[in-house]
N, C-alpha and C positions, 0 to 999 in steps of 0.2 A: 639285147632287148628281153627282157619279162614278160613271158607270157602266160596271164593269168585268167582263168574260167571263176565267173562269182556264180555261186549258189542262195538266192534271196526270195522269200516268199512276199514281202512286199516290194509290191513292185516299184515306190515312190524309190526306197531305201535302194532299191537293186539297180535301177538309175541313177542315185544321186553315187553312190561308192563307184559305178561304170566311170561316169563323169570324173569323178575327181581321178581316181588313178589314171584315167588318161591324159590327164595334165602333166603326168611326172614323165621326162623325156626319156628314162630310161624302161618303160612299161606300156604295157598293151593287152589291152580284154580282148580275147577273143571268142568268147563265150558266157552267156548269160543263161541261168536257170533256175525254174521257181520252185523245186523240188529239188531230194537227193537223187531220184532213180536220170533224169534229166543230167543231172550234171554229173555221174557218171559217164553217162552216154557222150557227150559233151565233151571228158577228160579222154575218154577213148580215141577219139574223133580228132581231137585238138593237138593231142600230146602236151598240153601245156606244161609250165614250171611249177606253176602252184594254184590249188583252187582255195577259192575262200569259201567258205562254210558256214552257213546259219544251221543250228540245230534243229529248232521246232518246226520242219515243213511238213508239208500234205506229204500223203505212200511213204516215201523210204526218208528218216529224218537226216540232218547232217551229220551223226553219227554211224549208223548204217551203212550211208557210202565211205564215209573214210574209212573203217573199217574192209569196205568191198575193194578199197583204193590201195590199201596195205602192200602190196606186192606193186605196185606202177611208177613211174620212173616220175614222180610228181609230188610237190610237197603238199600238205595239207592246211590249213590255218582255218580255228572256228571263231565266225567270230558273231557272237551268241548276247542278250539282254540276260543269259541265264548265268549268276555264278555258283551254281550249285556243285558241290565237290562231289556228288555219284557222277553226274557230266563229267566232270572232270579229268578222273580217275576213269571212267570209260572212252575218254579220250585219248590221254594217255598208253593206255593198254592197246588203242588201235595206231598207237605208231605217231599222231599228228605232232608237227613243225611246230605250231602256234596256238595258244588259246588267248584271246581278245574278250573282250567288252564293250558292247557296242556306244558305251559310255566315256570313252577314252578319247582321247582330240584326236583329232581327223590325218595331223602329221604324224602320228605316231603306227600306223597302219601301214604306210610306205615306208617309214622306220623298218619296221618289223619286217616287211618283206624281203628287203634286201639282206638285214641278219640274218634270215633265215634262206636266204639264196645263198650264205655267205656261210651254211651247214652249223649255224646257232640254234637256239630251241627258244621261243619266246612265249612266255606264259604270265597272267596276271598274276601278278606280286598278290595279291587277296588271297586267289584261287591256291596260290601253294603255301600258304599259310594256312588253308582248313584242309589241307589235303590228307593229314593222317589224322587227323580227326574224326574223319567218315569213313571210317570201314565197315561194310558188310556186317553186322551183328548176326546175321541167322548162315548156320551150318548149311554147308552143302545140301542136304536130305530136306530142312527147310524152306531153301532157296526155291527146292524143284517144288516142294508142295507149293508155293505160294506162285511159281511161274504158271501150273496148271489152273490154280484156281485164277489167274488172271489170263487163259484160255477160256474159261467160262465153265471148265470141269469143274461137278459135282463132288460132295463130298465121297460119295459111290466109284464116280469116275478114277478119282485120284490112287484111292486104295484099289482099284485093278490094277490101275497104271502101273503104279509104285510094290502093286503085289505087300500090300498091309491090310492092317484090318480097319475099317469104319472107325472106330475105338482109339488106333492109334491116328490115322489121320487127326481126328478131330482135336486129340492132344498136343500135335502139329501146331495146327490152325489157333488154338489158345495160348502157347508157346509163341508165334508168331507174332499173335497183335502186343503180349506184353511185352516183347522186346522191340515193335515198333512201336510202340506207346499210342497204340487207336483200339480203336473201341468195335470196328468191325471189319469183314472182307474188304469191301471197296476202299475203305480209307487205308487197308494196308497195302494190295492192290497202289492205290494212286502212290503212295511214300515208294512204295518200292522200286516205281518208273521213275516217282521225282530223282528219287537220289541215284539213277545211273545203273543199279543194281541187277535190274531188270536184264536174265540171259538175251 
């Protein structure tokens, strides 16, 4: 038997995926959660085979814990409305079995569990298609200037942090938005969370 923990912030969705995988004779939820920090606790607790994964929940997202899941005797599968290849590529790198689309027909999710019971790796055919096409544009040194500035540190702040001067930071920050193609903090700020980049 399959023992599987779902992680789902709507709760219609986190019902209706309960329901249907336990129609398949060879699986069983034993745990449901509407967050990631939840279903960690949940994979601890349970020991299950595999947790299923939404990304965008309340406190710790579905990447956070698979990442925190990395080392546990548990496969991971996200299965996300998001196909944004910084997701992706942050998925990836924390290790996870599967990435999904919550747009995919409903047989194909028990499909994929068993592949991936069965030490396969299953990933949307799209998603690894834009997969090397998104890489990280900004250098290490920029990365951290722009992970501070989306801390809420000041232009002041960053240049103590970073032990620079005001002058260079701000050439940082100009450097930044044109290689993210926005026109101010926040908008670079938000691209840089969208595409996964985000330490």
């Amino acid at each position: 038997m399959i023992r599987i923990v779902i992680a789902e912030d709507q709760k219609m969705l986190l019902g209706a995926l309960a329901a249907l995988l336990d129609l398949e004779d060879d699986m069983m939820v034993v745990g449901s959660a509407s967050n990631g920090e939840d279903a960690v606790s949940l994979v601890k607790q349970h020991q299950p085979d595999i947790c299923i994964m939404d990304i965008e929940m309340p406190g710790k997202t579905g990447l956070d814990a698979a990442e925190e899941l990395k080392g546990f005797d548990c496969k991971v599968i996200i299965l996300t409305t998001f196909a944004r290849s910084g997701y992706f590529q942050r998925a990836v790198k924390a290790g996870v079995n599967g990435y999904m689309l919550k747009d995919s027909p409903s047989e194909e999710l028990a499909s994929a569990i068993r592949k991936v019971m069965e030490g396969r790796r299953i990933y949307a055919p799209e998603l690894v298609d834009n997969f090397y096409s998104a890489e990280n544009p900004l250098t290490e040194r920029e990365s951290d200037v722009l992970t501070l500035m989306a801390e809420g540190k000041s232009t002041k702040d960053i240049a103590e942090h970073l032990t620079l001067t005001n002058g260079t930071v701000r050439n940082y920050i100009s450097t930044i938005l044109d290689k993210l193609e926005v026109s101010n903090r926040i908008e670079a700020i938000t691209r840089f969370k969208e595409k996964g980049w985000h330490k």
